[in-house]
C-alpha positions in Angstrom: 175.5 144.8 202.0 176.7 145.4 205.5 180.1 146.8 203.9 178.5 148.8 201.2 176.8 151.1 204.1 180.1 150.8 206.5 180.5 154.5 205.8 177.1 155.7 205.4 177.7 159.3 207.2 180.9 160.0 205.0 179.6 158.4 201.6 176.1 160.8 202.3 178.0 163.9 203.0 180.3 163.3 200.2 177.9 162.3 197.3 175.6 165.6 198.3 178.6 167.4 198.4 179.8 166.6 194.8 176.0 166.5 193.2 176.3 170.0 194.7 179.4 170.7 192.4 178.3 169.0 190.0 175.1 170.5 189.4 176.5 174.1 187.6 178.5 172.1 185.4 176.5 169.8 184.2 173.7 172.7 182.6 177.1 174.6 181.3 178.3 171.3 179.8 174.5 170.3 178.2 174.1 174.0 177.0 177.6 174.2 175.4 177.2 170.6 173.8 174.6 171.6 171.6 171.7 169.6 173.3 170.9 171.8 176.0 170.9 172.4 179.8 169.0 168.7 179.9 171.4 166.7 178.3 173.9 167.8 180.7 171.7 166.7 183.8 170.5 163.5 182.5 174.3 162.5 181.8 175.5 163.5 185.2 172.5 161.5 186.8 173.1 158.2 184.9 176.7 158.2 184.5 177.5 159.2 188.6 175.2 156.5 189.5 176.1 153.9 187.2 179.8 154.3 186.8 180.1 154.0 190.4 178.1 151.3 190.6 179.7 149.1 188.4 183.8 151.0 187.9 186.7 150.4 189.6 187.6 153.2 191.4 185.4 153.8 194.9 185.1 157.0 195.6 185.5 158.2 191.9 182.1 160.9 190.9 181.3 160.7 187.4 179.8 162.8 184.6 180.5 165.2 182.2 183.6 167.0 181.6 185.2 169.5 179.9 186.7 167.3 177.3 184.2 164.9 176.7 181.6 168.0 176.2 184.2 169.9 173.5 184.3 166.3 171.4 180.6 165.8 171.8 180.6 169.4 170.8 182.2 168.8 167.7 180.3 165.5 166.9 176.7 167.0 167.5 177.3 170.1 165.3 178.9 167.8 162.3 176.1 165.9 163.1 172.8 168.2 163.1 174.6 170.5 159.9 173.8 166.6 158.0 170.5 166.9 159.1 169.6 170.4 158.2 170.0 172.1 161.3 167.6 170.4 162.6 168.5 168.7 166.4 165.7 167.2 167.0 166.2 164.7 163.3 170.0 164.5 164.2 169.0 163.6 168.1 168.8 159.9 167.2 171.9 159.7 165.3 174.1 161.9 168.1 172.9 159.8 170.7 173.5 156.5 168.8 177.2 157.4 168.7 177.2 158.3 172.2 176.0 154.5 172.7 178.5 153.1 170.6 181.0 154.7 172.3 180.0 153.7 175.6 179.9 150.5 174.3 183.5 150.7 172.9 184.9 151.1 176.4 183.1 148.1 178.1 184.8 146.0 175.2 187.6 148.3 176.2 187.7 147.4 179.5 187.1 143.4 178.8 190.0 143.0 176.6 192.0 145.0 179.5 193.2 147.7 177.6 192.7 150.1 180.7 196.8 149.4 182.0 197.9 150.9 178.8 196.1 154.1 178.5 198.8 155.4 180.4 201.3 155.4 177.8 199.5 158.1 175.8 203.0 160.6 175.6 201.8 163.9 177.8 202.2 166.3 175.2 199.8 164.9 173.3 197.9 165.2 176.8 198.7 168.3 177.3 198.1 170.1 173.9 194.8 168.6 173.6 193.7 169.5 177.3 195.1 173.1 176.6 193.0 173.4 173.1 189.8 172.0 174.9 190.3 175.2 177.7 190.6 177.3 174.3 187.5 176.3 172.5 185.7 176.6 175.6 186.9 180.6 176.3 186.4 181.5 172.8 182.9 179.8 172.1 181.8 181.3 175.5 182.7 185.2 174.4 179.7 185.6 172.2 176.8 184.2 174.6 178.6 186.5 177.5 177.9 189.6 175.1 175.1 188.7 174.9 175.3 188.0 171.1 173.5 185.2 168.8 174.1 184.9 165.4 171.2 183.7 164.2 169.1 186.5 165.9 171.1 189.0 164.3 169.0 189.7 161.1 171.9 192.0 159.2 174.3 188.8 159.8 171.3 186.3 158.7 170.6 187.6 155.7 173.3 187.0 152.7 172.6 183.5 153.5 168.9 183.6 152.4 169.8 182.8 148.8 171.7 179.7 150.1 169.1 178.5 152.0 166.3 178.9 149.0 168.4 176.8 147.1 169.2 174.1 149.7 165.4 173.5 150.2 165.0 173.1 146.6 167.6 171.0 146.5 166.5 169.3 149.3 163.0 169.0 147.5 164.4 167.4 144.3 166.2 165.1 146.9 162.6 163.9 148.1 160.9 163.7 145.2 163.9 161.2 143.5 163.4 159.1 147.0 160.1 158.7 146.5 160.2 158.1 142.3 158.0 161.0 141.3 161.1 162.9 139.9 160.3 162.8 136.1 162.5 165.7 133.8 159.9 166.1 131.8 157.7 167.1 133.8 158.3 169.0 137.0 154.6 169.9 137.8 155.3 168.3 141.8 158.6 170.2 141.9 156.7 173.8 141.0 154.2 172.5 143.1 155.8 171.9 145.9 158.6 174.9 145.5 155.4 177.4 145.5 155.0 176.1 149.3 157.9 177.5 150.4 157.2 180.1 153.0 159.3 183.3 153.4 159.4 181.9 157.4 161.2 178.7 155.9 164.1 180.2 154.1 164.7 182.8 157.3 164.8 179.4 159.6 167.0 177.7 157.4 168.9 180.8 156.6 169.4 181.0 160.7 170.7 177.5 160.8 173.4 178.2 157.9 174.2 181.6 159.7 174.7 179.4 162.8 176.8 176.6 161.5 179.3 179.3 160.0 179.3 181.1 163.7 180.2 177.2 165.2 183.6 176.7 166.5 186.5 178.6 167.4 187.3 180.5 163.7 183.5 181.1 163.4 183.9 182.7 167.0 186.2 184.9 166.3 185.2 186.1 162.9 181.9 187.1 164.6 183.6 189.1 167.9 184.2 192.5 166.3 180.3 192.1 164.9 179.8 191.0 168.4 181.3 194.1 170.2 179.6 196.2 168.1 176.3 194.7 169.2 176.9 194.1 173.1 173.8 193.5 175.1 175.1 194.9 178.2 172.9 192.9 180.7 174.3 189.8 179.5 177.5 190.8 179.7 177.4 192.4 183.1 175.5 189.1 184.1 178.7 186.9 182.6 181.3 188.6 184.3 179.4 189.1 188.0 179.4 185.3 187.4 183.5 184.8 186.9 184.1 187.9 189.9 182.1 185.1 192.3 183.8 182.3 191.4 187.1 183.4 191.6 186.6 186.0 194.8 184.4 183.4 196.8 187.2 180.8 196.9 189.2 183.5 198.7 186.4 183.5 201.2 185.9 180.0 202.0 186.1 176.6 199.4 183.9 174.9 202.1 180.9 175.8 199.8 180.8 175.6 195.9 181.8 179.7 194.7 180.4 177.8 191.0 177.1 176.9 193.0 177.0 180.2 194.7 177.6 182.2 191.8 174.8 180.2 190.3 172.4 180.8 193.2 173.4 184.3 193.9 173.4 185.8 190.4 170.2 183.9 189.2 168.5 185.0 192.2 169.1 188.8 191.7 168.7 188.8 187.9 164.9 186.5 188.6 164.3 188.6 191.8 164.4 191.8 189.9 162.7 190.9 187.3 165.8 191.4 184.2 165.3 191.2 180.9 167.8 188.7 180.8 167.8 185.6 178.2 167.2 182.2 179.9 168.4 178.8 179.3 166.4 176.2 177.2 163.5 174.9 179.0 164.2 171.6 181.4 161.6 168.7 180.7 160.0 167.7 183.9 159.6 164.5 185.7 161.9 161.3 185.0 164.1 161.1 182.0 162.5 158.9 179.5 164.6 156.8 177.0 164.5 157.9 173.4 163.8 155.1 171.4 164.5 155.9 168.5 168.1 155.0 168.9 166.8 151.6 168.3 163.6 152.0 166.2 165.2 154.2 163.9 168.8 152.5 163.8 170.6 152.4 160.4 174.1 151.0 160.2 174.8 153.3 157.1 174.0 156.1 159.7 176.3 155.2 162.4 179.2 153.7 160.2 181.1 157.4 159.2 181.1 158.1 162.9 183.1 155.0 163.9 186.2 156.1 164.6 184.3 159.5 166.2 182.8 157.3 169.0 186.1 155.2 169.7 188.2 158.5 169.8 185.7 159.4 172.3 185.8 156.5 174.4 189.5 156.6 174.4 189.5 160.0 175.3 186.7 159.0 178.2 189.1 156.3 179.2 192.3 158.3 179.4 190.0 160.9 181.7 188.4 158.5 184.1 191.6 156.9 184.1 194.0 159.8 185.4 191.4 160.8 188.0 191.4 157.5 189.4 195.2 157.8 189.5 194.1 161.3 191.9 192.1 159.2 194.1 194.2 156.5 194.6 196.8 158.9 195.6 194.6 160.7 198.2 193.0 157.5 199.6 196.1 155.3 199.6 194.0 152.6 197.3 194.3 150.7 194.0 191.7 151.2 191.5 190.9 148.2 189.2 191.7 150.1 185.0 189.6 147.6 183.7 186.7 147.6 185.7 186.4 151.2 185.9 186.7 151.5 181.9 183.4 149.0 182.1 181.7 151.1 184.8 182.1 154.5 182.9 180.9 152.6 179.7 177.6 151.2 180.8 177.7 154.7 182.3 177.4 156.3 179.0 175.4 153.7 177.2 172.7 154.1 179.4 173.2 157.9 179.6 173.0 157.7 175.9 169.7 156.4 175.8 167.9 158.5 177.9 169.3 161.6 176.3 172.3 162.4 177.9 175.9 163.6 176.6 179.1 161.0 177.3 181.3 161.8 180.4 184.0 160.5 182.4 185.7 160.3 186.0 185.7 164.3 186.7 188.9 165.6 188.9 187.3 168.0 190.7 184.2 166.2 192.2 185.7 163.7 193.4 188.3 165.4 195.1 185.5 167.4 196.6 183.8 163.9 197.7 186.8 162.6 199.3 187.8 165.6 201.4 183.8 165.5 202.5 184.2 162.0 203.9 183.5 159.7 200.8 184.8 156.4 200.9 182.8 153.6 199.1 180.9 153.6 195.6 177.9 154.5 197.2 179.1 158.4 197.4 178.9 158.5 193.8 175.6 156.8 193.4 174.1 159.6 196.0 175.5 162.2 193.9 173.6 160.7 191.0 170.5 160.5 193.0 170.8 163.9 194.5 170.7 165.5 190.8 167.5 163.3 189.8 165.9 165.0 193.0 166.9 168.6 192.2 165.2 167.5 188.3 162.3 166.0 189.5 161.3 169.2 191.8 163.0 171.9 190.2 162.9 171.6 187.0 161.2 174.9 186.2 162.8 176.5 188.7 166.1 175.6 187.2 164.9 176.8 183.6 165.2 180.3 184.9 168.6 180.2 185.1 170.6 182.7 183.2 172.2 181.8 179.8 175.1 184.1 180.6 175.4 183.0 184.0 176.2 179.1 182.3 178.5 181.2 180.1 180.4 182.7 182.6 180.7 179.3 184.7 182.1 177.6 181.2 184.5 180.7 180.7 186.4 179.8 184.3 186.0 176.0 183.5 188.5 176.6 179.8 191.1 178.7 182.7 191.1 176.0 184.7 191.4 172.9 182.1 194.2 174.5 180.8 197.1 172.8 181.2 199.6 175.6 182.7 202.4 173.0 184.0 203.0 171.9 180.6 203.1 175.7 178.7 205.2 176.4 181.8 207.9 173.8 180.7 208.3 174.9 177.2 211.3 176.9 177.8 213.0 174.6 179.6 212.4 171.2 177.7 215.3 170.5 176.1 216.0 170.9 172.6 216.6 167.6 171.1 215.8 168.4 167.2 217.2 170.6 164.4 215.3 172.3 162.1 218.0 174.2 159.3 219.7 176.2 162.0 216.9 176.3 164.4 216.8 174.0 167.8 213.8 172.5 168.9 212.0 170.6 171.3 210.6 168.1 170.1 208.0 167.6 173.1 206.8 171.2 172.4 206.0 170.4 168.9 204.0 167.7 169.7 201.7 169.7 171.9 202.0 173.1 169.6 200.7 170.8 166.7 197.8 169.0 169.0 197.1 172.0 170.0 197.0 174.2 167.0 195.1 171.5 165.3 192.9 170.8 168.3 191.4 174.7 168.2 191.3 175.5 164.5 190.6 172.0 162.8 189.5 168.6 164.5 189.9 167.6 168.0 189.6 163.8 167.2 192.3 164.3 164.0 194.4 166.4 166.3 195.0 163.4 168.7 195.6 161.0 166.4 198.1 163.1 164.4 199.5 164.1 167.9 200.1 160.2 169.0 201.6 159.6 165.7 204.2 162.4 165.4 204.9 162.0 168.8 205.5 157.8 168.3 207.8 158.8 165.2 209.7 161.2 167.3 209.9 158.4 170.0 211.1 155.4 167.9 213.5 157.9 166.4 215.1 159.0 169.9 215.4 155.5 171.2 216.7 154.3 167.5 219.7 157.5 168.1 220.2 156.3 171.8 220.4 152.6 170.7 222.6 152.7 168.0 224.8 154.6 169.8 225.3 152.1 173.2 225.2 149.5 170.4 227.9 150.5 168.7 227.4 150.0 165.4 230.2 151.9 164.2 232.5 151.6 161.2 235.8 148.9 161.0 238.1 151.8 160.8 236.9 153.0 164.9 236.5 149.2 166.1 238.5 148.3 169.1 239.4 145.3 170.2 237.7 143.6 172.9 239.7 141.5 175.7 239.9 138.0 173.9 241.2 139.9 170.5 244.8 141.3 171.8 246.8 138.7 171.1 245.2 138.0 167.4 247.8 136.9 165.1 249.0 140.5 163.5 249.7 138.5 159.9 246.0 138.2 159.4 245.1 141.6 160.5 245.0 142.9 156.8 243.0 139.6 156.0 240.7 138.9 158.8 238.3 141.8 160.0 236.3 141.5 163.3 232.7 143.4 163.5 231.1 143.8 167.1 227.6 144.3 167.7 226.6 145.6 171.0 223.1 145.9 171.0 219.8 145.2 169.2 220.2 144.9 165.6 216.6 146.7 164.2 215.4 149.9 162.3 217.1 152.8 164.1 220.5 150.8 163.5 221.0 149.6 160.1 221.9 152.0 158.1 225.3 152.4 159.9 225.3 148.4 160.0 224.4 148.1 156.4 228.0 150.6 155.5 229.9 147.6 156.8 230.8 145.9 152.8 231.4 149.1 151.8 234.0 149.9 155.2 236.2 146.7 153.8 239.6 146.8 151.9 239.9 144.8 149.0 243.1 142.6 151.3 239.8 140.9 153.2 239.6 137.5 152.9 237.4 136.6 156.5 235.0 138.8 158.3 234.2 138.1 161.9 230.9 139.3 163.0 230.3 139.3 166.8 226.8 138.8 168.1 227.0 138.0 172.0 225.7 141.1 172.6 223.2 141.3 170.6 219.7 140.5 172.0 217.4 141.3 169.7 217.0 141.9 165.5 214.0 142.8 164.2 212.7 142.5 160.2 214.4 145.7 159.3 217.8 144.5 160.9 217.3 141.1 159.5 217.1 142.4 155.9 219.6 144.5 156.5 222.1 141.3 157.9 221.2 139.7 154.6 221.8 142.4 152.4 225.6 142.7 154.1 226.5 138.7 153.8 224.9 139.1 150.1 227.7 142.2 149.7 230.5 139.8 151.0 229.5 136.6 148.8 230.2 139.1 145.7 233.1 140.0 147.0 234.0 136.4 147.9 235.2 137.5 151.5 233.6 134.6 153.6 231.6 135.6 157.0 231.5 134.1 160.0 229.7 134.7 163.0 230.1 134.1 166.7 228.2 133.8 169.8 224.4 134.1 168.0 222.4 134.4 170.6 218.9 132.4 170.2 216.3 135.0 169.2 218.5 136.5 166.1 219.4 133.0 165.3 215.6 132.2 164.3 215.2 135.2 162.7 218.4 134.3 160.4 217.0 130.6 160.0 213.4 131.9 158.7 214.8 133.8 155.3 217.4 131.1 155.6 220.1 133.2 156.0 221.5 130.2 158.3 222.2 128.1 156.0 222.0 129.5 153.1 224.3 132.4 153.8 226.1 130.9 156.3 226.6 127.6 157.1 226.9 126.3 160.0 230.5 125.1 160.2 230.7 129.3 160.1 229.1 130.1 163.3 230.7 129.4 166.3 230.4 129.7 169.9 233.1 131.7 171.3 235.6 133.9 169.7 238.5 131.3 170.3 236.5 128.7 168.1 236.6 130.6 165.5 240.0 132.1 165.9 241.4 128.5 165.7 239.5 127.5 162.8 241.1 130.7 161.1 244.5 129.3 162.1 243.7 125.6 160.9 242.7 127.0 157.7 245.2 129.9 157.4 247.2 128.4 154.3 243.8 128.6 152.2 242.6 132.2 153.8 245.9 133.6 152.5 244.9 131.9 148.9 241.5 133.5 148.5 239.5 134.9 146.5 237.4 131.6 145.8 233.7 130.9 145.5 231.9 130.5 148.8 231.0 127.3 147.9 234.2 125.8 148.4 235.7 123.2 150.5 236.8 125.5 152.6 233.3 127.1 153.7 231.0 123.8 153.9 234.1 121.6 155.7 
């Protein structure tokens, strides 16, 4: 205990500090979630607290981030369009997901996958970060007009026949549930039909105008409507907010310019009494858990979303992971990978159940928290504690904020998550790939394609698409670079190695040596498997050379037998020399050793089998005969 408060002073100045920081974000992040302004707070509280409490990395702040909030994004809207529109059904569900993912990364953490989340290739990094500073600009230019789409009654109305018919639909739907559907007879259906209110349809008109607005392509289909209806306030409001954030740092970076815009612009805009639109309302007093996760838990709800949650614990992993790489560099320490992926899950599953969206380790704060003196876990938990203050007795306070003002903070937050080194580089990566006649990168198309895919389609699609072209690309570079240091080239180009010069030159046109110089596996055998074909009809003996190589995997080992199969047809016998203890138990699994080649055929040095050749030269220079023969099995 005495070491947990050793540096009290720094880890107080440093947690206030980054709650400080934190605070802005965490409303932007809640509002553009989906859940609002709340959710944002109640998962910065519980996952700063908690993370550092029981992660890996000690002076690493917590809470939600940019993209953890544009998944969540994504998974809240598929979620609530399911459930009508309606967030406060879909609320049990969202959050349920956000549990399971938490979950997934203590499991995460116990199994100690953390030391390998840093092979995820960095343009797959790098496209996805880019795309996530994308969605966030775009979705943001329609709240800083000042425009809504589901206030927008011109825009709402085409999608009032839709909506009639979904709540019949949706009616038939009940009434099949609860067995009173009868075809004969659809007295309850008329019934119930004639309760539908003209209010009704316009709501669930709203919500399908809504769900067609979501996302980037929604976005910008909706700007030139937008521009046309420009509530100038809002937008004066929005950009005020960016002109602080970026003209303040210039000033000083001692204080937040995010917190100061904040402050400063939802002061005037309250102070004067604007007609400006707010942000949703902020429950007071403490955070209570909803319990419905558990009451109303259904596996059938949850199981569609599996891969959803683990995609976002992996990309909460990745996240905390890389900033702990920050702090270590800055404080000259060694996190523990494992034990921060467990910290930042029970993070999240607890955030989860008290209504908060999933976040990770976040860059910025706790950079801020070490330069302000933050040295032990504690900072983190008083950053977490400092935001459950500024909720507990300003909640109502904080419900005046601006909704443009949020929108302005989010529209600096996409600049900034943008990763600029890696657009930088794409002139200059080298072009390792051919397209036709066209040269291309094949690092750029990775990140084009996760990013492309990342903005217009699915975030947690793009990824996995991402790692998989990227790992195709990979295998396929090291297979070029392997084949060529091993070698495996054709008979006509061999040259003879140090032991060979003085081989006897009357069985040159008889006896054929083979060197392989390296592993033996997929991105080598279809050069290996030319090798019968590369033979002149005067072979009687082929020599095949293995002391150099290491390593054959299944796709080499077929591709072995399919060659000694080749040159039993041709009753040219095979012998190999120097195999080397790994390939050698491949060979003897599919019994290509001894099937193939028996062992008085394998030898261990070259000079071995050069003087069996010469024992048995009077019967070399008599073949063709079967590989069963005296000769072979002697």
């Amino acid at each position: 205990m005495k070491n947990f408060f050793a540096h009290f002073k720094g880890d107080l100045l440093g947690g206030i500090t980054a709650g400080i920081v934190a605070l802005p974000l965490a409303l932007a992040f809640g509002v553009s979630s989906g859940l609002g302004p709340s959710a944002g707070l109640y998962g910065a509280i519980f996952i700063s607290f908690f993370a550092a409490l029981f992660g890996g990395t000690n002076t690493q702040i917590s809470g939600p981030t940019a993209p953890m909030t544009a998944v969540s994004m994504v998974i809240i809207a598929g979620i609530v369009a399911i459930y009508d529109g309606s967030v406060a059904k879909a609320l049990p569900v969202i959050l349920a997901v956000f549990l399971l993912a938490g979950l997934m990364q203590i499991v995460l953490g116990v199994l100690g996958i953390g030391k390998y989340i840093r092979y995820i290739p960095y343009p797959v990094v790098s496209g996805f970060m880019t795309a996530i500073g994308v969605i966030i600009i775009v979705t943001q230019i329609l709240p800083s007009l000042g425009y809504y789409p589901k206030e927008d009654t011109d825009y709402v109305e085409p999608f009032k026949p839709q909506a009639e018919a979904l709540i019949l639909e949706n009616i038939l739907e009940d009434e099949a549930e609860e067995g009173i559907l009868v075809l004969e007879d659809f007295e309850e259906t008329i019934s119930r039909a004639d309760e539908i209110t003209m209010e009704a349809i316009n709501e669930e008109a709203k919500t399908l105008a809504a769900k067609e607005a979501s996302g980037v392509l929604g976005a910008l289909n909706l700007i030139p409507r937008a521009l046309n209806n420009i509530n100038y306030l809002e937008l004066i409001l929005a950009l005020v907010t960016i002109a602080i954030i970026y003209g303040f740092k210039r000033i000083t970076k001692v204080v937040p310019s995010t917190l100061v815009a904040l402050l400063l612009v939802s002061g005037v805009a309250y102070g004067f009494g604007l007609d400006y639109r707010t942000i949703e309302q902020i429950p007071e007093g403490f955070p209570m858990p909803n319990m419905e996760i558990f009451t109303g838990f259904k596996v059938s709800s949850i199981t569609p979303y599996f891969f959803t949650a683990l995609t976002l614990a992996l990309l909460g992993a990745i996240d905390s992971l890389l900033t702990s790489i920050v702090a270590d560099n800055m404080t000259k320490t060694k996190h523990k990978p494992n034990k921060e992926l467990i910290g930042q899950g029970i993070g999240n599953s607890i955030a989860a159940v008290f209504g908060g969206i999933p976040g990770a380790g976040a860059t910025i704060r706790t950079v801020v928290n070490i330069n302000s003196g933050g040295k032990t876990k504690l900072s983190g938990m008083i950053a977490g504690l400092l935001l459950l203050m500024i909720l507990l007795a300003m909640g109502p306070i904080a419900s005046q904020i601006p909704a443009a003002v949020l929108a302005g903070i989010l529209i600096t937050v996409g600049i900034s998550v943008m990763d600029y080194k890696g657009l930088k580089a794409i002139p200059s990566l080298p072009k390792d790939m051919h397209l036709g006649p066209i040269r291309l990168s094949s690092e750029v198309i990775v990140m084009i394609v996760v990013l492309v895919l990342s903005t217009f389609w699915n975030l947690v699609y793009a990824v996995g698409i991402g790692l998989v072209i990227a790992s195709l690309m990979f295998m396929k570079k090291i297979g070029d670079l392997t084949a060529k240091r091993s070698d495996v080239k054709s008979l006509a180009v061999e040259k003879a190695w140090a032991d060979e010069r003085n081989f006897p030159e009357r069985l040159k046109e008889e006896v054929f040596i083979k060197h392989i110089k390296g592993p033996l596996f997929f991105g080598t055998t279809s050069d290996f498997q030319q090798l019968s074909q590369q033979i002149p009809e005067t072979a009687k003996v082929v020599i095949i050379r293995l002391g150099r190589m290491q390593y054959m995997d299944q796709s080499g080992l077929y591709a072995m037998e399919d060659t000694l199969l080749e040159l039993r047809k041709k009753k040219i016998i095979p012998a190999l020399v120097n195999v080397l203890d790994q390939p050698r138990y491949m060979m003897e699994r599919i019994d290509i050793i001894p099937d193939l080649v028996p062992e008085s055929l394998i030898f261990d040095t070259f000079k071995d089998c050069l003087n069996w050749i010469l024992e048995h030269e009077k019967q070399i220079h008599e073949l063709p005969v079967p590989i069963e023969s005296e000769l072979v099995s002697e």
